[in-house]
N, C-alpha and C positions, 0 to 999 in steps of 0.2 A: 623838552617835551612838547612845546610851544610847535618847533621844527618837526618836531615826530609826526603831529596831528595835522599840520599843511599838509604834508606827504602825502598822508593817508586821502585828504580829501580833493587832494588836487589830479588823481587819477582822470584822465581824458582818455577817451576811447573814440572810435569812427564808427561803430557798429551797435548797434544796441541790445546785441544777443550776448557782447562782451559783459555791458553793463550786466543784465540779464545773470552772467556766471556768478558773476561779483558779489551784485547783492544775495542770489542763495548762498552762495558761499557766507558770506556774513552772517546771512539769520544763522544757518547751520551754526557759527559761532557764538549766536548769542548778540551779536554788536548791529543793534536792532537802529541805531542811529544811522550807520555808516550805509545800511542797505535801504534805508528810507533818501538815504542822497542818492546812491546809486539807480534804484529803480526809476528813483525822479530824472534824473539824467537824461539817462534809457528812453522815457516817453519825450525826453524833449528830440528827440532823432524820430524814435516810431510811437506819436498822439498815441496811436490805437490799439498799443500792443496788449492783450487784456494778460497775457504772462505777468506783463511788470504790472502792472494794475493791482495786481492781487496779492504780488510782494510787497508795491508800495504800502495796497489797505493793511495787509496783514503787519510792517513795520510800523504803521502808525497805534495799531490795536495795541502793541506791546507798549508801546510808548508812552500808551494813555492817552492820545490826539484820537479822541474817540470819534469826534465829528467829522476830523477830513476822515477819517476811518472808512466811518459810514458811506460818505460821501464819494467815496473810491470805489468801495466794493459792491455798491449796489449799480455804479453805473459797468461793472461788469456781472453783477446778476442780473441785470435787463437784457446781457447779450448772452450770456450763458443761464439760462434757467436749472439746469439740473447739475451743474457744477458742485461738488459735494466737497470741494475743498471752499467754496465762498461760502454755501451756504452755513458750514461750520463754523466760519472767521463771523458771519455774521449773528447767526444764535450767540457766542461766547461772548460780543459784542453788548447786540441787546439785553443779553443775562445782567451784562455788568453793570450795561447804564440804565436797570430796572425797566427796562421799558418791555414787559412780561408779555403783554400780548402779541409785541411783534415778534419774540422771541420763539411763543409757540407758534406761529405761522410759520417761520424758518423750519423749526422742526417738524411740523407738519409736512412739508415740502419734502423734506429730509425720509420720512419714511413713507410718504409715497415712492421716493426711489429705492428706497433699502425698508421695505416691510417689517424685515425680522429681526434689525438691527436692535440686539439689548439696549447698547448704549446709547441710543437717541432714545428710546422710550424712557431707561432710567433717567434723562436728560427733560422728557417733559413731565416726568413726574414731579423731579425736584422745582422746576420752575412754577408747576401749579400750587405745593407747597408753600416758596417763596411768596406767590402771590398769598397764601391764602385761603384759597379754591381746594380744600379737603377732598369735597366731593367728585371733582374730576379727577383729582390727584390718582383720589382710592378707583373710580373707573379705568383709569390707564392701567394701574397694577392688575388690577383682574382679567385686562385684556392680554399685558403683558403675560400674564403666567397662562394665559391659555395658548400664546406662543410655545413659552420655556416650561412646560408641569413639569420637568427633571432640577428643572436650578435653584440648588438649595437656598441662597439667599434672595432669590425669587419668592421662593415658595413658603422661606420663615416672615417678609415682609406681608403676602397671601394673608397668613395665616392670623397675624396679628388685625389687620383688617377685618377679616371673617367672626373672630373672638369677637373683635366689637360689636359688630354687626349681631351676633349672637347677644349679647347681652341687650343691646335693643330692641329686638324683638320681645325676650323675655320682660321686658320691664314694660311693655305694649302690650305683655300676655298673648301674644302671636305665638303659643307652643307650638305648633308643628310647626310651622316655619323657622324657631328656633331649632328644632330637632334635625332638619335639614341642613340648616347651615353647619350646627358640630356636625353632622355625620361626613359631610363631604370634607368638612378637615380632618376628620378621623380617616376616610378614606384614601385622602393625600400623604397624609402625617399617621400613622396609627400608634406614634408614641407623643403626641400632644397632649399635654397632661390635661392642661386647660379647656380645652376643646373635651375633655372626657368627662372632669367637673362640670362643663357648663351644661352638659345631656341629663347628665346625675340628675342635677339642682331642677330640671327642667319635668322631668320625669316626677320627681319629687313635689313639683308642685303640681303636676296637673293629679299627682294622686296615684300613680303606678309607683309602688312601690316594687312590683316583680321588674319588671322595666329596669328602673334604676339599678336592683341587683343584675341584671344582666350586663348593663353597660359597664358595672363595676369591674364584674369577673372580667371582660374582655382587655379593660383598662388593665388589670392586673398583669394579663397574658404579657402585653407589653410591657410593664415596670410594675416586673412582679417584687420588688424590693419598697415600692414607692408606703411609707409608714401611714400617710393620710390616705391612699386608698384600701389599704389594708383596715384599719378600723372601720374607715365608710362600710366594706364590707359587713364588718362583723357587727356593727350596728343594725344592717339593713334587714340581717338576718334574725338579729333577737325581734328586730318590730315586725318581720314577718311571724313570729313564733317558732323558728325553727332552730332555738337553741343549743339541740344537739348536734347540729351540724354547725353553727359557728363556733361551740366547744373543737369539734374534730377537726375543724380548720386550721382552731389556733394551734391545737396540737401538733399540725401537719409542719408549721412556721416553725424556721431556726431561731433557736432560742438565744444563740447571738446576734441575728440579726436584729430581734426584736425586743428585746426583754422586758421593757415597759406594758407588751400586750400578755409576756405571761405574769409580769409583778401585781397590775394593776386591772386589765383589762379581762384576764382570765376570771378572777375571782368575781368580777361584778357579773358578769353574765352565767356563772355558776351560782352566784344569788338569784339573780333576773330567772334562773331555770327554775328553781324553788318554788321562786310567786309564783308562776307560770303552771305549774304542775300542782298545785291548791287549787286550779279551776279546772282540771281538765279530769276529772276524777273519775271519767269510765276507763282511759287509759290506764290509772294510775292503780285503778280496781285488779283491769285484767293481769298486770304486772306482777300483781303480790299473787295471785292464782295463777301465773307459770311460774313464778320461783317459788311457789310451794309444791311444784311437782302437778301442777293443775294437768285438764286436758288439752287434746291437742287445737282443740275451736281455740281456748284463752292464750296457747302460744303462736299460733293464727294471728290472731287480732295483732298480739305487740308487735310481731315482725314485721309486719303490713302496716302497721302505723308507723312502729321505727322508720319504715324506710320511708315513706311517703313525706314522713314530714321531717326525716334529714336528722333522725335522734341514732345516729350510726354509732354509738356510743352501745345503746341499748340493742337494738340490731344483734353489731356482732357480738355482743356478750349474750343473747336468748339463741343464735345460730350454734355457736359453740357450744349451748348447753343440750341443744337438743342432737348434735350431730356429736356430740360424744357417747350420748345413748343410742343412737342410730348411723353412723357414720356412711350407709349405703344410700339414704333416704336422696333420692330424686330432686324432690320437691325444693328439699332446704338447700341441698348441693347448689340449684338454679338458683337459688333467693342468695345466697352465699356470694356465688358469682355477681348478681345484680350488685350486691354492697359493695363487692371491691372497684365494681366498676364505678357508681357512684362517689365511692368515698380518690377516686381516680388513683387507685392501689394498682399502678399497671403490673407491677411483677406478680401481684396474689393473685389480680384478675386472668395472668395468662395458666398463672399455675391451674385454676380452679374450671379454664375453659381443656386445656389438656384431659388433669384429672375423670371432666365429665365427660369426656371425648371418650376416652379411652375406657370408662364403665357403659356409656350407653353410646356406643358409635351409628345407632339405626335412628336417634332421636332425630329430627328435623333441625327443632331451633337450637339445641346442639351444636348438630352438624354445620348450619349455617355460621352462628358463631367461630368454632373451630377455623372454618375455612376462609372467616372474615379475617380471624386471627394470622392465619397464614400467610393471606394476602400481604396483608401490614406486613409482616416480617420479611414476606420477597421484597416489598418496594423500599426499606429501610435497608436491605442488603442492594440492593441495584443504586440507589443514593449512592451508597459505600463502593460503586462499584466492584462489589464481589457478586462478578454477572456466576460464576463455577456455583453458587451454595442459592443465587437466587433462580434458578433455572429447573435445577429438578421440584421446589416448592412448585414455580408457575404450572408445571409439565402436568404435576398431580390437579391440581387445578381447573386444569382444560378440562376435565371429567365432568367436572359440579356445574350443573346449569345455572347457576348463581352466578358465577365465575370467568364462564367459557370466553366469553368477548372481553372483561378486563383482562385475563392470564395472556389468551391471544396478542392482546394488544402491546402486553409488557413485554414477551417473547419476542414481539417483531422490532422493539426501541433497543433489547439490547442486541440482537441480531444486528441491527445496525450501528449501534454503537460499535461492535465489534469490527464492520465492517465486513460481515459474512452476507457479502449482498446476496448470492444464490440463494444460500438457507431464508433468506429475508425475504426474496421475491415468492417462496412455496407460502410461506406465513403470513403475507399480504392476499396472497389468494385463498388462502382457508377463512381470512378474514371478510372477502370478499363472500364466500360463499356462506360465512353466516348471516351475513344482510347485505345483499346485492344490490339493495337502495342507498344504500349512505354513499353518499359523491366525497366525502373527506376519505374512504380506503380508495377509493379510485385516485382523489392525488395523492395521497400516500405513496400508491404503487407508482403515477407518472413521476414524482420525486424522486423515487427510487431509481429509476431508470436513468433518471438526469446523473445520479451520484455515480451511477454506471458508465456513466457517458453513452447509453445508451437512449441517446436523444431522437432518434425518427420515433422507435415507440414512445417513449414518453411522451411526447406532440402526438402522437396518433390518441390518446387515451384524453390527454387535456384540449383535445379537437370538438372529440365526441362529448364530453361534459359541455364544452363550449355549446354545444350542438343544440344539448336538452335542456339546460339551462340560460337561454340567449338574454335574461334579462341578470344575469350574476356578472358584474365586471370583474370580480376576482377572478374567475377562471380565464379569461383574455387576459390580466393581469399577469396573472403565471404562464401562459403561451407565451406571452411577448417577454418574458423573464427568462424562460426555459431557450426561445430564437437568441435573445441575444448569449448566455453563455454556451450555447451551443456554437455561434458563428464564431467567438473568441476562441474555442476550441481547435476549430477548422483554419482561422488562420494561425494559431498557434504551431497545428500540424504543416502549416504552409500547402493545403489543400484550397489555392483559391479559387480557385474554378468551382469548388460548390458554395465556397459562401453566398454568394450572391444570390442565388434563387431561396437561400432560404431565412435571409436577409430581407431580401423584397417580399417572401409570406409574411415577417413580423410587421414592416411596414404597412401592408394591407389593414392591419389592425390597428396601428398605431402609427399614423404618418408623420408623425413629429419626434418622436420619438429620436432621440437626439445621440444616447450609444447604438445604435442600429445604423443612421447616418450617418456616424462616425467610422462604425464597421465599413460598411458601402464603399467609403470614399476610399479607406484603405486597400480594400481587396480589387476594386478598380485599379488600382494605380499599381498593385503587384501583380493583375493578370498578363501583360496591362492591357487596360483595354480606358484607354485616357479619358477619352470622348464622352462612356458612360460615368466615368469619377467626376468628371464637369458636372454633368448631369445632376445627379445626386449633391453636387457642395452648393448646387442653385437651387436644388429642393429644399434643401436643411437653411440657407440662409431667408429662403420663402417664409421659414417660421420663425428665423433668429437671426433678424437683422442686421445685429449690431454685435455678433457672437464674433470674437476676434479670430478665433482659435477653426471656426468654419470658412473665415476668409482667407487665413492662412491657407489651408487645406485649396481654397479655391485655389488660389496666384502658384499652390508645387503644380496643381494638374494641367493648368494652363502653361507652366513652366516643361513641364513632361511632357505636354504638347506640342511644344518648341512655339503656343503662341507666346511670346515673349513679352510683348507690348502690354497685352493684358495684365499677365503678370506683372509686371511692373508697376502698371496703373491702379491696381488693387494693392498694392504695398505703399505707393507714394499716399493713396488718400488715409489708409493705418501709420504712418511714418507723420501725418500731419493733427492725426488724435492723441498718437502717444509717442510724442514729441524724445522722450528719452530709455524710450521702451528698444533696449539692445537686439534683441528675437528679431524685432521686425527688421532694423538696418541687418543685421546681419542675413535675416531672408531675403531680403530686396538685393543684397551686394552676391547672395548664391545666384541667383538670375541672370544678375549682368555678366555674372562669371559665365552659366550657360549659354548666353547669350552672344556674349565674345565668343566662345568654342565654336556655336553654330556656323559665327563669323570667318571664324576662323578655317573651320572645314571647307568653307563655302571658297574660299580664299580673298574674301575681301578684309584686309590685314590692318584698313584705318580703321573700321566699323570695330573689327574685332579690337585695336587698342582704346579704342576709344570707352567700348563696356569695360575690358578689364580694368582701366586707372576710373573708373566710376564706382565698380566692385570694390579698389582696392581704397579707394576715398572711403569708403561704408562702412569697409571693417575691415583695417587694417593690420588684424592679426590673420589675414586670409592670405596666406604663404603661396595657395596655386594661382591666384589673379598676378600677384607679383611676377611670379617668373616668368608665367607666360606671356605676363606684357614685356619683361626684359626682353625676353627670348623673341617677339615680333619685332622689336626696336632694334636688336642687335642683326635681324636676319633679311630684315624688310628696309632700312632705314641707311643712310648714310651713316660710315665708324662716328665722324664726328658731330652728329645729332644722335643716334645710341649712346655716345659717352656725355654728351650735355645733359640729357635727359637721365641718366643715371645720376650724376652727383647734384642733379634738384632732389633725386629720391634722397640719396646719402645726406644732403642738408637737415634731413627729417632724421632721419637714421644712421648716425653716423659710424656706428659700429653695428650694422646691418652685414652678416658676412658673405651672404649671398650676393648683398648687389657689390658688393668689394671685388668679391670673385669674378663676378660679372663684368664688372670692369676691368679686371684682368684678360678676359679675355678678347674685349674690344680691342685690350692694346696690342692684342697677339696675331686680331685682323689686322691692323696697324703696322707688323711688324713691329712694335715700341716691345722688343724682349724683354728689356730690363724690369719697363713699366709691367706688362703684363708677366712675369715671373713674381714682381712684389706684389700685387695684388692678387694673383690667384692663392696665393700662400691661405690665403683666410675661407679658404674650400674645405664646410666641414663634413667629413666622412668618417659615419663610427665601426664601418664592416672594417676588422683590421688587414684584410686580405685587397680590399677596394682599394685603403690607404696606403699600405704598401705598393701599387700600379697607379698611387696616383704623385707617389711621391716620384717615380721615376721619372712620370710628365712631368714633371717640375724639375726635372735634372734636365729633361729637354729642354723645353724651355729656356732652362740656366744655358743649356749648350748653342741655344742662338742667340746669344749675347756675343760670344768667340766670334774673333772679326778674322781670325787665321783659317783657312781649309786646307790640307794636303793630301792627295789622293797618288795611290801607287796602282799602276794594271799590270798585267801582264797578262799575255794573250798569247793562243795557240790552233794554228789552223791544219789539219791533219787530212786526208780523202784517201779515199777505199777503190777510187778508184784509181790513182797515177800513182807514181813514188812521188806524193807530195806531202812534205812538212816546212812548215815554217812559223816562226815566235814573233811576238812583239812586246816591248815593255813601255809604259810610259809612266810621265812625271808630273803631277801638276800642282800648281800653287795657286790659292785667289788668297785676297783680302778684302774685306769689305767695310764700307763704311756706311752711313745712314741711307744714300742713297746711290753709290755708286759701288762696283765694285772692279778690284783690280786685277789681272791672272796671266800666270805664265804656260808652258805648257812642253814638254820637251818629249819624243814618242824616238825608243831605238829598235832596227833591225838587225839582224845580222843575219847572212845565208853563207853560200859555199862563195857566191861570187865577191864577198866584203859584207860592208857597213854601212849603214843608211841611218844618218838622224834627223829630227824633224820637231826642231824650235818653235816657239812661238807665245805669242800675245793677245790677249782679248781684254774687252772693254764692257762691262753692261751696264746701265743705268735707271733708274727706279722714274721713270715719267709723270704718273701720276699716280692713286690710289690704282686702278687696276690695271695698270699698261706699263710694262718693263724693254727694254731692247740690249743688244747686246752686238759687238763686232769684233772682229778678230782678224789675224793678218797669221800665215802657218808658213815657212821656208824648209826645204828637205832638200837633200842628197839622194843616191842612189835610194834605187825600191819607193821613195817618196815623192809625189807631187814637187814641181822647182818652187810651186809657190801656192798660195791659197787662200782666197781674200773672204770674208761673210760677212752679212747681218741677219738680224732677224729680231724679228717686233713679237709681241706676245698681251695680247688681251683678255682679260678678266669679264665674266657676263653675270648677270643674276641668273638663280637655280643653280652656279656652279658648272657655270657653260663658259670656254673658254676658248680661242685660235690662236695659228700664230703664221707668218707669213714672214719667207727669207728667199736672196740671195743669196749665190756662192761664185763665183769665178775660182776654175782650177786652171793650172797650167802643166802640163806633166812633163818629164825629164826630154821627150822625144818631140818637144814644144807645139804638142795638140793643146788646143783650148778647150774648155767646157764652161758652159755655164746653167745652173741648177736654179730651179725655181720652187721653196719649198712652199707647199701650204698644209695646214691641220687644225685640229679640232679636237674638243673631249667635253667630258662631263664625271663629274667628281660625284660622286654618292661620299655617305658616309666613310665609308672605308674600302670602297671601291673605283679606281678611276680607270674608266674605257678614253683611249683615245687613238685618233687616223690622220695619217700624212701622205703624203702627194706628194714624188719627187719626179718634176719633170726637167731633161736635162738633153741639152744639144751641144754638139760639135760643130755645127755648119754644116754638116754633110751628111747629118744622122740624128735621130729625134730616139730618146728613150725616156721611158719612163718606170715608176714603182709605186704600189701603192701596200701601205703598211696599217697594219692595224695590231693597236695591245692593250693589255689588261691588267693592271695591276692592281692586288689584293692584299690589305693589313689582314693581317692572320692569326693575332694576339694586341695584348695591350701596350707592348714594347713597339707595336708599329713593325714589327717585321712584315715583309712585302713576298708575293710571289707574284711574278709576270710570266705571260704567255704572247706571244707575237707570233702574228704570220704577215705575210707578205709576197707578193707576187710581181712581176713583170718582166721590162727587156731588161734593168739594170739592177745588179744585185744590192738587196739591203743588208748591211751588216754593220751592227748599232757599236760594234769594238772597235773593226778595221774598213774605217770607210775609203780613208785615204789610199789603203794599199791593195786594193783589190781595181784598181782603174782597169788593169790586162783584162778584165771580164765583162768590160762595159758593153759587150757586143753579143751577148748572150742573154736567152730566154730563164730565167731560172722561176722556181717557186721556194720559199723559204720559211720554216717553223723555226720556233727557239721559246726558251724557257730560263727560268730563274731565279733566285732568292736572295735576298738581301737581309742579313741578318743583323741585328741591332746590338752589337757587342755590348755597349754602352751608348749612354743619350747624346756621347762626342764621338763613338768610332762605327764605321759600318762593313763589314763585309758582305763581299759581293758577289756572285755565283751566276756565270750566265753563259747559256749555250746556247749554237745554235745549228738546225741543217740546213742547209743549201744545195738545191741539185737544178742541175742546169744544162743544157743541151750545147755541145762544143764541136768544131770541127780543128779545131787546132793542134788537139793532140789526137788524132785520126786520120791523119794523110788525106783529109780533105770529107769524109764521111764524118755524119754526125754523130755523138757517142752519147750520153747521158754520164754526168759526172756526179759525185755527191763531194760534199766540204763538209767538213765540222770544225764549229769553232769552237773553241772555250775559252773563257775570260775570268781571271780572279782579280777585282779590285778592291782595296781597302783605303778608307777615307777618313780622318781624321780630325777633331776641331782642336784648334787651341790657341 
C-alpha cells in the first residue's frame, strides 16, 4: 500500500498542461489530495497558470485548508474579476468559514454577471438567514419572485413572507394595507387558505361585514370543500340576517361531505331564524295575509323581501303558490327566474329563461337574457370544441345588437381555430367594419396574414398602425416579430436574394436585434455575397461583443472569403477563452483545412501541408485534412520522406487503415510489390462492385511480385500492292530481380528462300529512384541483321514527365552499318499516356530519319490499354519488325497503327496491334516510283510467373 501511494505521488511531468490533466482528472475522482499535489506541481513549471490556481484553491476548499484556499483563489480573482467558477469556490468558502459578509459580496458579483440566476439568489437568501438579517433575507425573496412569479417554491416561500407581513399590519391596524397585502397573494395564489382568513378577519374588524362575506364566497370558489370556510360563511350570513339564504345554502351542501353543518349547524340557525323573525313582524304580518289567500300588494311585499334578503326558502314556496294560480303571469315567471339565478340553480335558471323566451319572445329583458343565455352556451361548446353546434348559436347572434361584436368575434377565433383562413379574413373585416377604430381587429387581421404566410400584407397593415400610433412600442414589436418569421420563411424556401432587403427593413427598427442578424449573416453567406455577411457579423458583434456564436459566424465569412488569416485569428483568440470548447478547435481545424485547399489550388504544396497537419492537429477525427496531406506528401515529396512521414502518423494510429493503405502505395512507387500488396490490403471499400475492381488491383499488384516474364509474338506483314507476305515469331524470357533484370530473346523467320533466326540478350538495371537503363547484344541469320548492339537510358520527371535517350549499332547480312540515335519523351495523365521518339539513323553515305508519336489509353479498371501511333519520315517505323524491314531503309513512307492490350489476368496479357505503312519505292517499278501500302499484324501474349 505504502508502494502503491509513492507511485501515485511520484508522477513527474515536463509540461504543466500534463499536470493540469491530472489533477482535473482527480477532482473528477474525488481524490482531492492527489490534485492539490498535482496542481501544485503544475505551478512550480507555469507560477501564473490561473487554470491550476483554481484547481489548487478549489482542492484545498475540499480539504478543508480553508486559508491557503482563500489565499489561492483570490489571487486569481484579482486577475479574473468575472470568473463565475472562483467566484462560486469562493462564496461556498466564505459560507463555510461564516465570514457572511464577504460571502454576500461574492454573490453580489455573481449576479451582477448572471441577473436571473435562481440559484445565487436562493444562495443569498440563505446566507442572510445564516447571518440573521430577516429583513434582507425577506427583500431578496420578493425581489427574487418578481424575477420567477411562475416558481412554485418561489412563490410558496412569497407567500409565507406576505402572510406575515399581513398579520403585521393587522396588529398596527394598518387595514387597507393589510387588505392589499392578502389580495396580492390571493391574486398570485387564489387557493391560499390563509391569505383568504387573513382578509376575512380583516374585514371583520374594520366592521364590513358584506366585505368579509364576499371574500368568503370567492375563497369558497377555490376550496369549495374547505369545512372552516364553509361555516365562516354561514355565520356571516345569520349576522347579516339573511337566514334564509344561509338555510338554502346548507341545503345546497352534500350532506356527506358535511354532516356536522346538517347535524348540528342546521338546527342552530333554524332556531337563530325564529328569534330573528319575533322582530321583524311587518314581514312576518304580510306572510300569514298571502298564505291566507290575501291580495296581490301582501304577495308583492313577501317575494320582494324574500328575495332581497336571501329567505329563498319563502320566495320559491309564495312563487309556486301564486304561479300555480296563474302560471302565465309575467311578472312572477321574471321574479321566478331571478331566484333560480340567485339561489345559482343554473339548470331551473336556464329552463325558466327558455320558458319565458318562448311565452314573450318581443320582451326586451327577456330577450336580452335569453341571448346572454345563448352566448354562454356557444362559448361552453367552443371550450369543448364542438365549433359544428357552437356556430349556428353565434350565427343567430350576429342579429342582436347586444351581441353582434361578441358573436363576431367568437366566429372569427373558431374560423381560425379551424384554420379556414379565407372564411376568417371576410370575418375579420366585417369586424373591422363594425368599429374601424379598434387597432386590436387591425392586428388581428395583420396576424392573420402572418398564419397565411401572407407577410408583405401583413407588414403593410402593422406599417400603418406603426404609422398612427408612433408612440405604442407593441406595434414595432410585432413588425420586427412578423420581419423575422417572415425572413425564416424565405430562407426556408431558399429565396435568398429577398431576405435581405427585408431583413435590413426589420433592422431599421430594431438594430440590435440579434435573430435578424443572425438571419443577415446567413443569407449573405448562401447568396453569396461574402463581403456584405462580414458586414453584418461586425454590426451584430458592435452590440454583442463577447457573443461566441457571432464570432463564429464572423471567422466562416472571412473563411468563405478565403481571408484566412482572419479567420484563424478570430478562432485562436475564442480557442484561448474556451480552452476545452470542441466547436471552436474543430472550426479553427475547418479553416486550415480550407486554407491548405486554397494552397493547394494555388500549387504551393508546403503551405498547403503545412495547414492541413495543423487541421488535422485540431481535430483529428477530420478524415479530409488527413488524406489530403498524405496524398501532397506522397505526390510532392520524396517515396522515402512520404513513407517516413506516414509511420509518425501510424505511431498515433496504428490501426488507421487509410494511412496503411497509403503506405501501400508508396511502396508501389518504390516498386517494393510485396510491401505495397501487404499494405494496400487494408483499403476499405464498402460499394461491393468497387471491391470486386479492387480486389483484382491487388491481384496486380500480387503479379509484380513474379520475378519470371515470358512473352510469345508472332507477326505478319501482308501488302495490296506486290505479291508480298511474310511471318515472324518471336520468344522472349526476362527475370527480374530487386534491381536488375535479366532476358533472352530468340525472333524466327522463314520465307521461300529458307530460315532466319535471330538470338539474343539484354541487360537492364534500376539506377536510382527515377532512372532505369537497359543493353542488349541481337545475332541473326538470313532475313536478320548479322548483329545488333543497344542501350538506352530512361528518366523519371515530376508532373509524370519522362525521356529517354539510346544507341543502336546494326550491321546487316550484306555488311552495311548503321547506327541509330534514339531520343523521346511523354507524359502520363492518369490513365492516359502521350508519348514521342526521334529515330535518327546513318549509314555514312545516307542520313535518315523517323519521328513517332502514340497514345495509350486504360479503358476500364482491369487496365486494359488502347494505342494509336502515327509516324512519319525516310525510315520506316514498325514497333513488331524493326529488325526485318532494313531493305526499306531508303524510302519515304508515312505510318498509322492501332491496338489493344487486353488484360486476361493480373499475370497474363494479350496483345493486338496493327499497323499501315505506305511508302514510295522505285525497286519494284523498273526504276519509276510507285506508292506501296504494308500491313502489319502482331498477336503477342505475355505472361508472369
Amino acid at each position: 500500500m505504502i508502494l502503491s501511494q509513492l507511485n501515485i505521488y511520484s508522477q513527474i511531468y515536463d509540461s504543466s498542461d500534463l499536470y493540469f490533466e491530472e489533477a482535473k482528472k482527480n477532482i473528477a475522482e474525488n481524490n482531492f489530495a492527489k490534485a492539490a499535489k498535482m496542481s501544485w506541481r503544475g505551478l512550480q513549471i507555469s507560477p501564473n497558470d490561473l487554470d491550476l490556481k483554481i484547481l489548487l484553491g478549489r482542492s484545498n476548499l475540499q480539504l478543508g485548508k480553508y486559508d491557503t484556499a482563500r489565499y489561492v483563489l483570490k489571487q486569481v480573482y484579482e486577475r479574473r474579476r468575472k470568473d463565475i467558477d472562483v467566484l462560486q469556490y469562493l462564496v461556498n468558502l466564505e459560507e463555510t468559514t461564516k465570514r457572511y459578509s464577504d460571502a454576500i459580496c461574492f454573490v453580489n458579483e455573481l449576479l451582477e454577471i448572471t441577473p436571473y440566476s435562481r440559484g445565487w439568489w436562493l444562495k443569498k437568501i440563505n446566507i442572510y438567514k445564516e447571518m440573521g438579517n430577516f429583513q434582507e433575507a425577506e427583500r431578496a425573496l420578493k425581489r427574487l419572485y418578481q424575477i420567477y412569479p411562475n416558481d412554485t417554491e418561489i412563490g410558496r416561500a412569497y407567500n409565507d413572507v406576505m402572510i406575515g407581513d399581513g398579520y403585521e399590519a393587522i396588529r398596527n391596524k394598518k387595514y387597507d394595507e393589510a387588505n392589499q397585502i392578502y389580495k396580492t397573494i390571493i391574486d398570485n395564489n387564489p387557493s391560499n387558505k390563509e391569505a383568504y382568513q387573513g382578509i376575512i378577519a380583516n374585514e371583520m374588524m374594520k366592521g364590513s361585514k358584506e366585505n368579509a362575506l364576499q371574500f368568503t364566497e370567492r375563497a369558497l370558489l377555490e376550496l369549495k370543500d374547505d369545512l372552516s370556510l364553509v361555516e365562516k360563511k354561514i355565520g356571516l350570513l345569520v349576522e347579516l340576517g339573511r337566514h334564509g339564504e344561509a338555510i338554502t345554502y346548507i341545503r345546497s351542501l352534500d350532506r356527506a361531505k358535511f354532516p356536522t353543518v346538517y347535524s348540528k349547524t342546521l338546527p342552530y340557525v333554524m332556531q337563530e331564524t325564529a328569534v330573528f323573525s319575533q322582530y321583524n313582524d311587518s314581514y312576518t304580518v304580510y306572510k300569514k295575509i298571502a298564505e291566507e289567500g290575501g291580495g296581490g300588494e301582501a304577495m308583492d311585499i313577501v317575494i320582494n323581501t324574500a328575495l332581497g334578503k336571501g329567505y329563498y326558502i319563502d320566495a320559491e314556496y309564495f312563487l309556486k303558490k301564486v304561479l300555480s294560480r296563474n302560471p302565465d303571469n309575467k311578472k312572477y315567471l321574471i321574479k321566478q327566474m331571478q331566484l333560480y339565478k340567485a339561489m345559482l340553480d343554473t339548470e331551473n335558471y336556464n329552463k325558466a329563461v327558455l320558458n319565458l323566451h318562448e311565452k314573450f319572445p318581443d320582451d326586451t329583458d327577456i330577450t336580452y337574457a335569453y341571448n346572454k343565455l345563448m352566448y354562454d352556451t356557444a362559448k361552453d361548446y367552443i371550450l369543448g370544441k364542438q365549433y359544428d353546434k357552437a356556430l349556428p348559436i353565434l350565427n343567430d347572434l350576429v342579429s342582436s345588437p347586444d351581441f353582434t361584436k361578441e358573436a363576431e368575434q367568437q366566429i372569427y377565433s373558431i374560423l381560425l381555430e379551424q384554420e379556414k383562413f379565407d372564411e376568417a379574413t371576410d370575418q375579420i373585416d366585417k369586424l373591422i367594419e363594425l368599429d374601424p377604430e379598434n387597432p386590436d381587429y387591425l392586428v388581428r387581421k395583420s396576424t392573420l396574414y402572418q398564419k397565411m404566410q401572407m407577410f408583405d400584407d401583413a407588414l403593410t397593415i402593422t406599417r400603418d398602425l406603426e404609422a398612427k400610433y408612433p408612440l405604442e412600442k407593441k406595434y414595432t414589436d410585432l413588425y420586427v416579430s412578423q420581419v423575422e418569421e417572415y425572413a425564416t420563411f424565405l430562407m426556408r424556401e431558399e429565396k435568398f436574394q429577398q431576405v435581405l432587403p427585408i431583413v435590413e427593413d426589420g433592422l431599421t427598427r430594431q438594430n440590435n436585434n440579434k435573430t435578424l442578424l443572425d438571419i443577415a449573416i446567413n443569407a449573405s453567406s448562401a447568396i453569396p455575397d461574402y463581403q456584405k455577411g462580414i458586414n453584418y457579423s461586425l454590426s451584430a458583434l458592435s452590440f454583442y461583443p463577447g457573443n461566441k456564436n457571432f464570432k463564429l459566424k464572423l471567422s466562416n465569412m472571412y473563411t468563405l472569403n478565403k481571408d484566412y488569416d482572419k479567420s484563424v485569428a478570430i478562432l485562436d483568440s475564442l480557442k484561448k477563452i474556451y480552452i476545452y470548447d470542441r466547436k471552436i478547435k474543430d472550426a479553427l481545424a475547418e479553416v486550415l483545412f480550407f486554407k491548405g485547399k486554397n494552397f493547394e489550388d494555388e500549387g504551393l504544396a508546403d503551405e498547403a501541408i503545412k495547414s492541413y497537419d495543423s487541421a488535422y492537429y485540431l481535430n483529428p477525427k477530420d478524415d479530409g485534412s488527413l488524406q489530403r496531406l498524405i496524398n501532397l506528401y506522397i505526390t510532392n515529396k520524396p517515396n522515402e520522406e512520404a513513407l517516413e512521414f506516414i509511420n509518425k502518423k501510424l505511431k498515433k494510429t496504428p490501426n488507421d487503415n487509410f494511412l496503411r493503405y497509403k503506405k501501400g502505395v508508396v511502396f508501389e512507387l518504390m516498386k517494393e510489390y510485396d510491401s505495397a500488396y501487404y499494405y494496400q490490403k487494408y483499403r476499405v471499400i464498402d460499394n461491393p462492385y468497387e471491391k470486386q475492381e479492387w480486389n483484382i488491383a491487388l491481384e496486380t499488384l500480387r503479379a509484380e511480385q513474379l520475378r519470371n516474364i515470358i512473352g510469345i509474338t508472332y507477326a505478319k506483314a501482308t501488302s495490296d500492292s506486290l505479291p508480298f507476305s511474310t511471318s515472324l515469331a518471336g520468344l522472349t524470357f526476362n527475370r527480374k530481380y530487386e534491381k536488375n533484370t535479366y532476358g533472352a530473346v530468340v525472333n524466327y523467320a522463314a520465307r521461300r528462300l529458307g530460315v532466319g533466326v535471330q538470338p539474343g540478350i539484354n541487360f537492364s538495371r534500376i539506377l536510382n529512384k527515377t532512372m532505369y537503363a537497359d543493353v542488349g547484344v541481337l545475332v541473326g541469320t538470313q532475313f536478320f541483321p548479322k548483329f545488333i548492339l543497344y542501350g538506352n537510358a530512361y528518366k523519371e520527371f515530376k508532373k509524370g514527365y519522362d525521356a529517354q535517350a539510346g544507341l543502336r549499332f546494326s550491321r546487316l547480312q550484306d555488311d552495311t552499318n548503321f547506327i541509330s540515335l534514339l531520343l523521346g519523351g511523354g507524359r502520363t495523365w492518369q490513365d492516359i499516356v502521350v508519348s514521342s521518339k526521334l529515330n535518327l539513323m546513318t549509314d555514312s553515305d545516307f542520313f535518315y530519319f523517323n519521328l513517332m508519336a502514340q497514345t495509350r489509353i486504360n479503358v476500364n479498371t482491369r487496365q486494359d490499354k488502347v494505342t494509336v501511333t502515327i509516324s512519319g519520315g525516310s525510315a520506316p517505323f514498325d514497333n513488331q519488325l524493326p529488325e526485318g524491314q532494313a531493305v526499306f531503309l531508303n524510302f519515304s513512307n508515312v505510318s498509322v497503327g492501332a491496338g489493344y492490350h487486353y488484360n486476361i489476368s493480373p499475370r497474363t496479357i494479350l496483345a493486338i496491334d496493327g499497323t499501315w505503312t505506305n511508302f514510295q519505292s522505285n525497286t519494284f517499278s523498273e526504276g519509276a516510283f510507285a506508292f506501296v501500302n504494308q500491313y502489319n499484324l502482331a498477336f503477342t501474349i505475355i505472361t508472369k510467373f
